[in-house]
C-alpha positions in Angstrom: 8.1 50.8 10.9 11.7 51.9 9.4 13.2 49.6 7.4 16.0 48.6 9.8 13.3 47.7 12.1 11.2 45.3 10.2 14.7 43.7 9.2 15.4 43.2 12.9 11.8 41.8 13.2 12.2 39.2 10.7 15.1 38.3 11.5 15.5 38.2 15.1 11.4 38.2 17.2 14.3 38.9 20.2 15.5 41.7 18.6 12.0 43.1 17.8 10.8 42.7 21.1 14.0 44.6 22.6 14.0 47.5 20.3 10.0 47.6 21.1 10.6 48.2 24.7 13.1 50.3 23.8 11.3 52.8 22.0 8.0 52.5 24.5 10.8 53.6 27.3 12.0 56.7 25.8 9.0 57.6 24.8 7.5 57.6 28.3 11.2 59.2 28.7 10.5 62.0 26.9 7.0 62.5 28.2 8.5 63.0 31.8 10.6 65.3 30.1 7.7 67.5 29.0 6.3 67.5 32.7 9.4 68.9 34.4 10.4 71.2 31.8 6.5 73.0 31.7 7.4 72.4 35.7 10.5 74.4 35.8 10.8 76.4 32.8 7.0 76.9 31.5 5.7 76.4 28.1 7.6 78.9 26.0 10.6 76.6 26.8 8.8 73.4 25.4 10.7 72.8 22.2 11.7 69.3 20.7 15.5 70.3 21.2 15.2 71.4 25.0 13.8 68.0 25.9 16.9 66.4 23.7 19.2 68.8 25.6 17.3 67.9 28.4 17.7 64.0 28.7 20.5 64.3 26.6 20.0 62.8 23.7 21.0 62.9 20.4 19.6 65.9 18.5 16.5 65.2 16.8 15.8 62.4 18.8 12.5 63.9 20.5 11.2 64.7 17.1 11.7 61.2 16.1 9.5 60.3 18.3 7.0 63.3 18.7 7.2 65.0 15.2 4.5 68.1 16.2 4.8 70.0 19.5 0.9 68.8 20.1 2.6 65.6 19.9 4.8 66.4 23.1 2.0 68.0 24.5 -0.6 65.0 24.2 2.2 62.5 25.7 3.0 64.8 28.9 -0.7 65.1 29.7 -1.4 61.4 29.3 1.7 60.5 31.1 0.2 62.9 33.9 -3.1 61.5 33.8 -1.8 58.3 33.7 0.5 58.6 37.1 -2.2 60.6 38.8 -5.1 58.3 37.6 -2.6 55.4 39.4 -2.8 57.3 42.9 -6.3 57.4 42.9 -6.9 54.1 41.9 -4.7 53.6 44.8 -6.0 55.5 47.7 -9.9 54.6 47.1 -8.8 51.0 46.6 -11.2 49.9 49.7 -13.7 52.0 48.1 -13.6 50.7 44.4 -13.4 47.1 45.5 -16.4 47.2 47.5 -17.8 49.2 44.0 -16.7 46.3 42.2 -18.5 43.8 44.8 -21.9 45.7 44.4 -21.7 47.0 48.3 -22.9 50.0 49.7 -20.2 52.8 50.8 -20.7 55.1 53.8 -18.9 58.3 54.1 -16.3 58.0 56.2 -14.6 55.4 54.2 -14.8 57.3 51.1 -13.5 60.2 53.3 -10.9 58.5 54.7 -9.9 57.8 50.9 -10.2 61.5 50.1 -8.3 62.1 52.4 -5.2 59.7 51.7 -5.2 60.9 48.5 -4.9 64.8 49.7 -2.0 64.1 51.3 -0.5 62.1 48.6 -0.9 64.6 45.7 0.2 67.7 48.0 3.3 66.3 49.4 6.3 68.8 48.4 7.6 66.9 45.5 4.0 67.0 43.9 4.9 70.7 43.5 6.3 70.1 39.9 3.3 67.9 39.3 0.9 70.8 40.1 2.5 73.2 38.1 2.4 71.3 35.1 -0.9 70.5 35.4 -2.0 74.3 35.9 0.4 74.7 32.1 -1.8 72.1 30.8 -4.8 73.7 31.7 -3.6 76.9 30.3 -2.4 75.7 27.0 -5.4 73.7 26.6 -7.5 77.2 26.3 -6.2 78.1 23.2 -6.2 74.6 21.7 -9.3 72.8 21.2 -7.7 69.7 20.4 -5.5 69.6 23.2 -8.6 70.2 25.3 -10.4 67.6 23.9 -7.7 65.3 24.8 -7.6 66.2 28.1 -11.3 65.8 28.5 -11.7 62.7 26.9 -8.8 61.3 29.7 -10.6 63.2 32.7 -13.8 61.5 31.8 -12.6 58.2 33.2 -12.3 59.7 36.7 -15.4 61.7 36.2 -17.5 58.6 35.8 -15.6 56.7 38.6 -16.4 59.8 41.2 -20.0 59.5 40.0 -20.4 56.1 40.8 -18.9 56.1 44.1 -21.4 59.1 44.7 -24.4 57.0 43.7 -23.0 54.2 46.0 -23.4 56.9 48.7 -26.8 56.9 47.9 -27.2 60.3 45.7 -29.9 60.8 43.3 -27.8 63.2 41.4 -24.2 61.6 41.5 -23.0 63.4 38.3 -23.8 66.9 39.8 -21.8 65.3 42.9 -19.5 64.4 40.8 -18.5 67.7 39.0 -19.0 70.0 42.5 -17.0 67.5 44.6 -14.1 67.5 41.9 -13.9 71.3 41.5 -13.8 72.1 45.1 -10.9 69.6 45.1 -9.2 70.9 42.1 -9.6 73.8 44.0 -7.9 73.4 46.8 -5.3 71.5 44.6 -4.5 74.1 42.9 -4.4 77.1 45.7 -1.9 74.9 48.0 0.5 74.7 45.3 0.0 78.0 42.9 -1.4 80.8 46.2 -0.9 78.8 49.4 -1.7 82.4 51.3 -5.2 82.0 50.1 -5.4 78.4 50.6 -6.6 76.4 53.8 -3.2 75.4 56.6 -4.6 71.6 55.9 -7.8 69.4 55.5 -8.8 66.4 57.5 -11.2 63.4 56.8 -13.7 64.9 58.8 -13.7 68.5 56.5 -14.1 65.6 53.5 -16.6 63.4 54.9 -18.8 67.0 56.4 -18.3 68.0 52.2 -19.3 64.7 50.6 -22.3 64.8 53.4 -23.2 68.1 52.1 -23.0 66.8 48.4 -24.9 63.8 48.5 -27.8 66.1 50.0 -27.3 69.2 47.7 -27.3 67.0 44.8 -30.7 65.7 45.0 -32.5 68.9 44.8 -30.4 69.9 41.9 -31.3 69.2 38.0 -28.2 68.0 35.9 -28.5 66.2 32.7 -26.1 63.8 30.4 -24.6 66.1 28.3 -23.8 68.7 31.2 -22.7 65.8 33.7 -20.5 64.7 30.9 -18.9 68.0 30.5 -18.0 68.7 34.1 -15.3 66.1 33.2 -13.1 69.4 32.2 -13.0 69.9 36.0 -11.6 67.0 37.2 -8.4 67.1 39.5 -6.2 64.2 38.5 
């Protein structure tokens, strides 16, 4: 904490609590920042005094905040995680709550929740999204530590498609898990980054004949912890 700031804190708890707010808001600020410029301009572009120039602020203000470029980096992913990880939650609410209530799950409603959350992460304006998301991955080749940020984050929705797998009833949901999520990244990808190659649309029924196909592929397949845990890597957000 800067000197002016614990001043203001013991002084004024109002004061404190303002400036705190303040500082959590341009941070997430500047972390939307770093997901439309890797959006629109790629990562060569991603420098502390584009985002300033970007949001215009101050110069030096980014750096203030996020003194290393993994810095920047770390806070755009989570911030994408974080707003993707929020749609999913979302969509498979019917899904998760009867999770939560220890009730069984058929198909078609996790379908139907694969589904609603297609449409919502390929509508038009989550072109941007998409493309950051493909720099992330790209970046996070040459940086372990960037990927093992990313994979730590992922993990959380790894785990959560595994259980709603083994509330389907699969006796391998971690394989489940990983193929269902790839396929999906998949498609995720291709509709955004080579929409030639990639399918016109998909309907619940092409999700609930997939997570059909899944839930009976898995339990002929051997998967253990360690491997389950690093299919996390293929997680679309």
């Amino acid at each position: 904490m800067s000197r002016t700031n614990a001043a203001e804190g013991q002084g004024d708890a109002g004061g404190k609590s303002r400036s705190t707010a303040t500082a959590l808001a341009r941070k997430r600020l500047i972390a939307g920042a770093v997901i439309d410029i890797l959006a629109s301009e790629g990562a060569r572009s991603l420098t502390h005094r584009r985002i300033d120039a970007h949001l215009g602020l101050p110069q030096g203000a980014t750096s203030y905040y996020y003194p290393r470029r993994f810095d920047l980096l770390k806070a755009g992913f989570n911030r994408l995680f974080d707003d993707g990880f929020e749609e999913f939650l979302h969509c498979y609410g019917p899904v998760i709550r009867r999770l939560e209530a220890g009730e069984a799950l058929d198909v078609d409603l996790v379908a139907e929740s694969a589904y609603r959350h297609w449409k919502a992460v390929t509508q038009p304006s989550g072109r941007d999204m998409a493309i950051a998301r493909f720099e992330f991955y790209l970046l996070a080749t040459h940086d372990p530590k960037l990927l093992a940020v990313q994979n730590e984050r992922r993990r959380t929705m790894f785990e959560l498609t595994a259980k709603i797998f083994g509330g389907l009833g699969s006796s391998n949901p971690k394989r489940a898990s990983s193929e269902f999520s790839s396929r999906v990244q998949g498609d995720y990808i291709s509709h955004f980054i080579a929409p030639s190659f990639s399918r016109a649309t998909l309907t619940a029924a092409d999700f609930a004949a997939r997570i059909r196909q899944l839930v009976d592929e898995s339990a002929s397949a051997k998967i253990d912890r360690a491997h389950g845990a690093d299919q996390a890597s293929l997680i679309a957000m």
